[in-house]
C-alpha positions as CSV (number, residue, x, y, z in Angstrom):
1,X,93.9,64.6,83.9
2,X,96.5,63.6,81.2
3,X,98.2,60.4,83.3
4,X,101.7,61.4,81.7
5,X,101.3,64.9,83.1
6,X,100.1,63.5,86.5
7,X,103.1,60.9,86.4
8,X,105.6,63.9,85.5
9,X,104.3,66.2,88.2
10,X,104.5,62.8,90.6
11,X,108.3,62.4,90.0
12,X,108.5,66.3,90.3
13,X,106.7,67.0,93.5
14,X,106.0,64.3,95.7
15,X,109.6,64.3,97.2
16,X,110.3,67.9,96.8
17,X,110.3,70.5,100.0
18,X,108.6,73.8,100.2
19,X,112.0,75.1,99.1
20,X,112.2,73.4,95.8
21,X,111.4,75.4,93.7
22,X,112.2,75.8,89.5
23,X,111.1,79.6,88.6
24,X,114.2,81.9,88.8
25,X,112.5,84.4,90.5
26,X,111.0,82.2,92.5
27,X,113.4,80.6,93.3
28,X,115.3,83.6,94.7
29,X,112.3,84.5,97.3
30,X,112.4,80.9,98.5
31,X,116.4,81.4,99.0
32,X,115.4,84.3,101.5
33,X,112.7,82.2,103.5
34,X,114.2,78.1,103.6
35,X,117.3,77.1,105.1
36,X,119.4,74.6,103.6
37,X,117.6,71.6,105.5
38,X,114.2,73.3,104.4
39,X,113.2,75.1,107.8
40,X,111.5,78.3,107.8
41,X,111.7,80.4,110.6
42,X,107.9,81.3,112.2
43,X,107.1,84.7,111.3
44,X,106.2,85.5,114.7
45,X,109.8,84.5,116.0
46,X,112.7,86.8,117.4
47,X,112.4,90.6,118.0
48,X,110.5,92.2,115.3
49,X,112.0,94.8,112.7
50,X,110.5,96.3,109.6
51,X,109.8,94.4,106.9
52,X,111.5,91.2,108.8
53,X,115.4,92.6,107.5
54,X,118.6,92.0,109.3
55,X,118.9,94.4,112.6
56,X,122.3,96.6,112.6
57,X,122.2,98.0,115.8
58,X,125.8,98.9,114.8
59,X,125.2,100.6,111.6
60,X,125.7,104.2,112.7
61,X,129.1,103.0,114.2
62,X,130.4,101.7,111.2
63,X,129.4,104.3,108.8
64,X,126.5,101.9,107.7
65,X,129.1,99.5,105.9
66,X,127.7,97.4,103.6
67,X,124.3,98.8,103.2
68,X,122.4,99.6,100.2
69,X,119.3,100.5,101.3
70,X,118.6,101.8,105.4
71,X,115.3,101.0,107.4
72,X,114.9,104.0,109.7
73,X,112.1,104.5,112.6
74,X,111.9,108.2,113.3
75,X,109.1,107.6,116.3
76,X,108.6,111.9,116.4
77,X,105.0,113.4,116.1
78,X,105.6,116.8,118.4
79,X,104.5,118.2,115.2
80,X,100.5,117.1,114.5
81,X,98.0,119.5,114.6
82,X,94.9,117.5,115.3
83,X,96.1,113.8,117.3
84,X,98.7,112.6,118.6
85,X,100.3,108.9,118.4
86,X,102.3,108.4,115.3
87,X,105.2,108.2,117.7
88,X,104.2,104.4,117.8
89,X,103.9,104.3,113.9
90,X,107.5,102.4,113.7
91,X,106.9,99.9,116.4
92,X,103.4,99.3,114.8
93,X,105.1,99.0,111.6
94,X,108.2,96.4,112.8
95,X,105.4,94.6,114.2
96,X,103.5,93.2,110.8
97,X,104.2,90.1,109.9
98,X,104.5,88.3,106.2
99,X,105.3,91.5,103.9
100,X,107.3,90.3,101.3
101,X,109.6,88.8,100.1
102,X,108.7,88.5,96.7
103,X,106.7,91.5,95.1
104,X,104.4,89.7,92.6
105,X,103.6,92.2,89.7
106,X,107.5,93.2,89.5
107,X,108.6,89.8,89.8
108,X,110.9,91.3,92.7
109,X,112.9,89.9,95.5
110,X,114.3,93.1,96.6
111,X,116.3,92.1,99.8
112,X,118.1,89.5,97.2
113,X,118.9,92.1,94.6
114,X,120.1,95.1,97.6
115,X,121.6,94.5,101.1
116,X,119.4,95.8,103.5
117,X,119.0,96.4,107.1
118,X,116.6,97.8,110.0
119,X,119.3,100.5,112.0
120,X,116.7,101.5,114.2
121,X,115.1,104.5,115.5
122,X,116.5,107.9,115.1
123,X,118.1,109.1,119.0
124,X,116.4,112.2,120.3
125,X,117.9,115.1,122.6
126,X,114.6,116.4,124.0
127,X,111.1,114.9,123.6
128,X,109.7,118.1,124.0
129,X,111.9,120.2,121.5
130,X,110.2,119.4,117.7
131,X,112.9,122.2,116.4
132,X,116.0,120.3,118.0
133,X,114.2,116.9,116.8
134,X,114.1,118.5,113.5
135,X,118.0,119.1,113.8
136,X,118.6,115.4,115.0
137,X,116.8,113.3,112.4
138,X,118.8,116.2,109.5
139,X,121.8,115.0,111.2
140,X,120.7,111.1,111.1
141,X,120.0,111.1,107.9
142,X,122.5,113.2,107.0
143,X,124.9,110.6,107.7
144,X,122.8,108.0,105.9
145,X,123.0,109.6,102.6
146,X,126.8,110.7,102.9
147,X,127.6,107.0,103.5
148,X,125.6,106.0,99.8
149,X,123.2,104.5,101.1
150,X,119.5,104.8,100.3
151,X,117.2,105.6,103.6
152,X,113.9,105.1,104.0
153,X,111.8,106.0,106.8
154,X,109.0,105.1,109.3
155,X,107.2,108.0,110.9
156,X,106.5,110.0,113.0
157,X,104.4,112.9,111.5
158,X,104.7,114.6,108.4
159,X,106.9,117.0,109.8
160,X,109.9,114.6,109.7
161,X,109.9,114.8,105.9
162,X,111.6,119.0,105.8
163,X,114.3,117.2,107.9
164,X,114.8,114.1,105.6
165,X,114.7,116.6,102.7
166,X,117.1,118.8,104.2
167,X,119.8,115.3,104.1
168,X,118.7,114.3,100.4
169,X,118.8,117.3,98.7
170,X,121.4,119.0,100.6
171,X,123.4,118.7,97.2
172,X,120.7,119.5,94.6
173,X,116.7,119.4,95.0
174,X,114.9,116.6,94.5
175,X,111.9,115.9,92.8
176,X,109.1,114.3,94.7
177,X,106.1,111.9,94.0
178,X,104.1,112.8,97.2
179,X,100.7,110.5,98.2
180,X,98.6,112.1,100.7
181,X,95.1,113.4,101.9
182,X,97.0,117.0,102.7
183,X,99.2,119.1,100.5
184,X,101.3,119.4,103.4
185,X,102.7,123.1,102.3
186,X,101.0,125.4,104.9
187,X,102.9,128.3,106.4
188,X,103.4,128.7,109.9
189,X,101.2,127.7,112.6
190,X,100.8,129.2,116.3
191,X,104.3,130.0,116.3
192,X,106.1,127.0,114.3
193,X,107.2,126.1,110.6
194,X,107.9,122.6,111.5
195,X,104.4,121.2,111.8
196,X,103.6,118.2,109.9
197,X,101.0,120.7,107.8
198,X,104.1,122.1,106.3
199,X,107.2,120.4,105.6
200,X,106.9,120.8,102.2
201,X,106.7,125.2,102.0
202,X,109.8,124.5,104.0
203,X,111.8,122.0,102.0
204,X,110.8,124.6,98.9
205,X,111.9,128.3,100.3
206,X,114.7,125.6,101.9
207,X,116.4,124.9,98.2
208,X,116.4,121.3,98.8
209,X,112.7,120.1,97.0
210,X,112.3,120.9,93.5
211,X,108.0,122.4,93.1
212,X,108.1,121.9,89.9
213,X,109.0,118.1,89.8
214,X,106.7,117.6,92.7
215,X,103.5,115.8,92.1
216,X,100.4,115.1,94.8
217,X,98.2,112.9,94.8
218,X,95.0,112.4,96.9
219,X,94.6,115.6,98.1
220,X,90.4,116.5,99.6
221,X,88.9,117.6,102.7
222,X,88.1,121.4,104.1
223,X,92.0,122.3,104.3
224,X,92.2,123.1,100.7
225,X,92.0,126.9,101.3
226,X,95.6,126.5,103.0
227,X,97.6,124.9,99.8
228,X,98.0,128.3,98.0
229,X,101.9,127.6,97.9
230,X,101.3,124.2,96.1
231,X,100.2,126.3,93.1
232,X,101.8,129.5,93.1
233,X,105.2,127.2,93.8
234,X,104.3,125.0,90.1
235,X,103.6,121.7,92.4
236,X,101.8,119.7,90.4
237,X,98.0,118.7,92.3
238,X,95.6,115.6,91.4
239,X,92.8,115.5,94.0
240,X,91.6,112.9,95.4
241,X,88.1,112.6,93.3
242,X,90.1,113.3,90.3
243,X,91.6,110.1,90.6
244,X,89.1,107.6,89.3
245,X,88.3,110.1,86.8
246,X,91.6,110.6,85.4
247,X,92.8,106.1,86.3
248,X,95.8,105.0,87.6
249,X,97.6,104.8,84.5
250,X,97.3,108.1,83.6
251,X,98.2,109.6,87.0
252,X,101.5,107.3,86.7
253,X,102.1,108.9,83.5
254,X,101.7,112.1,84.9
255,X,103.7,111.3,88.1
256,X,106.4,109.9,85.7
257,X,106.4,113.1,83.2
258,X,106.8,115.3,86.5
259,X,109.9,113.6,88.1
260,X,111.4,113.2,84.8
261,X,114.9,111.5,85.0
262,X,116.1,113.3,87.8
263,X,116.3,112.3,91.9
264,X,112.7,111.8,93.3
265,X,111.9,111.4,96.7
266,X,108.9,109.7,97.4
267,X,106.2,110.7,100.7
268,X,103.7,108.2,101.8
269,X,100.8,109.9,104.1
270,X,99.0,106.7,105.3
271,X,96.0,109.3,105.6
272,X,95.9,109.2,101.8
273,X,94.3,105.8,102.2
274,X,90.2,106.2,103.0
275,X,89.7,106.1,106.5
276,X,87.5,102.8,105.5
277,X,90.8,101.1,105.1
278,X,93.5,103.0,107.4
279,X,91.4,104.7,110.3
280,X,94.9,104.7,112.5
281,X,95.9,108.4,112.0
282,X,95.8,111.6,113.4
283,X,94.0,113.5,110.5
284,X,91.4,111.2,108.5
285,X,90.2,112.9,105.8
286,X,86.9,110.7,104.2
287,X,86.8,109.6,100.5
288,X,90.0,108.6,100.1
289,X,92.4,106.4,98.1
290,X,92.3,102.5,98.1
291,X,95.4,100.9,99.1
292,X,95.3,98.5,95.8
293,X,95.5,101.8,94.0
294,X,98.4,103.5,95.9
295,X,100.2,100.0,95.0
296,X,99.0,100.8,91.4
297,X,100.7,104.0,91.5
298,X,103.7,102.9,93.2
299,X,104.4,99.7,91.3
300,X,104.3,102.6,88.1
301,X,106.7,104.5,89.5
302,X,109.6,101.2,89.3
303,X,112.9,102.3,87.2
304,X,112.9,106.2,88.5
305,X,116.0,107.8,89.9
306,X,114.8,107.0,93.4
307,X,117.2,108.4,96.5
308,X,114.9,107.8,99.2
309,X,111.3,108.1,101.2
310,X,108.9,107.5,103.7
311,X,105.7,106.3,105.5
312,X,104.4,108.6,107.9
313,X,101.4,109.4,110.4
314,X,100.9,105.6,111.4
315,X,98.8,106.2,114.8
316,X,98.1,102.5,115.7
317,X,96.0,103.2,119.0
318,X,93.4,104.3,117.0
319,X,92.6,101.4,114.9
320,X,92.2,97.7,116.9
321,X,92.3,96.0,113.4
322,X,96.1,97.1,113.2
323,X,95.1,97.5,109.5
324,X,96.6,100.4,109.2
325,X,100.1,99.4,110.0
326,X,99.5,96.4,107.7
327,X,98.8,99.1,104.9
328,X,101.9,101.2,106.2
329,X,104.7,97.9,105.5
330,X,103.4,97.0,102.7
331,X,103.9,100.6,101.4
332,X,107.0,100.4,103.1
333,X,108.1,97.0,100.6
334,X,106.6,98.9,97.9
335,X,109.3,101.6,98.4
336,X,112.3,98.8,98.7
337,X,111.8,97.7,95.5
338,X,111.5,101.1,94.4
339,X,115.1,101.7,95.9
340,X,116.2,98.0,94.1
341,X,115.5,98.6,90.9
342,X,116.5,102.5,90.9
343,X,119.4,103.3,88.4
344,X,122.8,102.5,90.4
């Protein structure tokens, strides 16, 4: 080595702190992790909440003041057709460590650009009523979105999403950029329309998703035969072995062209991964997506008119790796810095 350069990088570095840092947008993810005197707290300290942001127990109290962006567990899975446990999705979720804060490829420090906050799990009437949960989290969310700020959610089962949909688009339909091993737009089944096989028929026929700037991605398995409405309805389908035919950056094109310039909600099925990599849910459906090519996908998607989304069907009991939940927040960052950099 050059000894001038090892001199300079001497005087630089050998007194400097983890904190002292020179790159701007470095810089402003240290901010968010060292304290003035250089500590860092241990990520395994205090009560955990997604994403490690600022709990506001209080938020529904005071309108959700001075939030930009909402964290919201909606722990609800009366709606699964095959098994049960995404209930425990959020707490699985609030429970990953080191997720952010800096987003590397976007050069991103979202929780430095937007004020964010974890305001906790949506409150339930009846944990045996899906139709009056259905009416609850509408309500929730409802609230969230007439207060300005941008919610994003923690399942639960798919279901949750017709109810979230029926808040964002309560004024005009969204568009939607959907990632998931089901089509999710069934009709109804032994008796209900609120199943999480169907949320999206129902958001449609609802007025408050827009088919024609709705995209899916992912989609395989036997349930094919029951995602007639995605077609008829002008959704927009890329299957899951079409993917590394078509590459990511023409599915981001596509996903991009679909949504256009309008709102676009965004639905994460962690069952859109490959089983391989997120076995924790209630429908695994083999040959599926990698999670480095969901973040592909995602990261493409920075600069749309996002107004909200989710990450759904987290069932943690089945997987002892907790990979799955890992996969699930780092989706769930994925979608912050979707909701940072989305037009004001």
């Amino acid at each position: 080595m050059d000894d001038r350069k090892l001199d300079a990088l001497r005087k630089r570095y050998l007194g400097a702190t983890g904190g002292d840092i020179d790159d701007p947008d470095f810089a402003k993810a240290a901010r968010q992790q060292f304290s003035e005197s250089d500590r860092r707290k241990w990520p395994f300290a205090d009560p955990a909440t997604f994403l490690d942001a600022p709990f506001r127990a209080d938020a529904v109290e005071t309108n959700f003041e001075g939030l930009d962006v909402a964290l919201i567990g909606v722990p609800m899975d009366l709606g699964v057709t095959n098994r049960a446990g995404a209930r425990l999705g959020p707490r699985a979720v609030r429970s990953v460590e080191r997720v952010g804060p800096y987003e590397h490829v976007l050069r991103m420090t979202p929780m430095a650009d937007r004020r964010v906050a974890d305001v906790g799990d949506v409150p339930f009437r009846s944990r045996f009523s899906l139709e009056s949960c259905h009416e609850d989290i509408e309500d929730f969310f409802g609230r969230v979105v007439a207060a300005g700020v941008v919610p994003l959610a923690v399942g639960g089962d798919h279901s949750i999403s017709r109810a979230i949909l029926a808040a964002v688009g309560r004024e005009r339909p969204v568009g939607m950029v959907h990632i998931d091993a089901h089509c999710d737009t069934g009709g109804v089944y032994e008796g209900s329309k609120f199943h999480h096989g169907g949320p999206f028929r129902q958001a449609v026929l609802e007025g408050t998703l827009d088919p024609e700037r709705t995209i899916q991605i992912g989609i395989r398995g036997g349930a094919e035969y029951l995602w007639e409405f995605s077609y008829v309805s002008g959704m927009t389908v890329i299957h899951g072995d079409e993917v590394p035919k078509l590459g990511i950056a023409e599915i981001v094109d596509r996903a991009r062209a679909v949504v256009g310039d309008g709102p676009t909600y965004v639905s994460f099925d962690i069952d859109s991964l490959d089983p391989g990599f997120a076995p924790g849910t209630g429908t695994p459906e083999v040959g599926g997506l990698m999670p480095r090519e969901v973040l592909e996908i995602l990261r493409g998607l920075q600069g749309i008119r996002f107004v909200g989304g989710d990450v759904v069907e987290v069932a943690p009991q089945y997987d002892a790796s907790s990979n799955t939940a890992q996969c699930g927040a780092q989706m769930l960052f994925e979608l912050l810095c979707l909701a940072a950099s989305a037009p004001r």
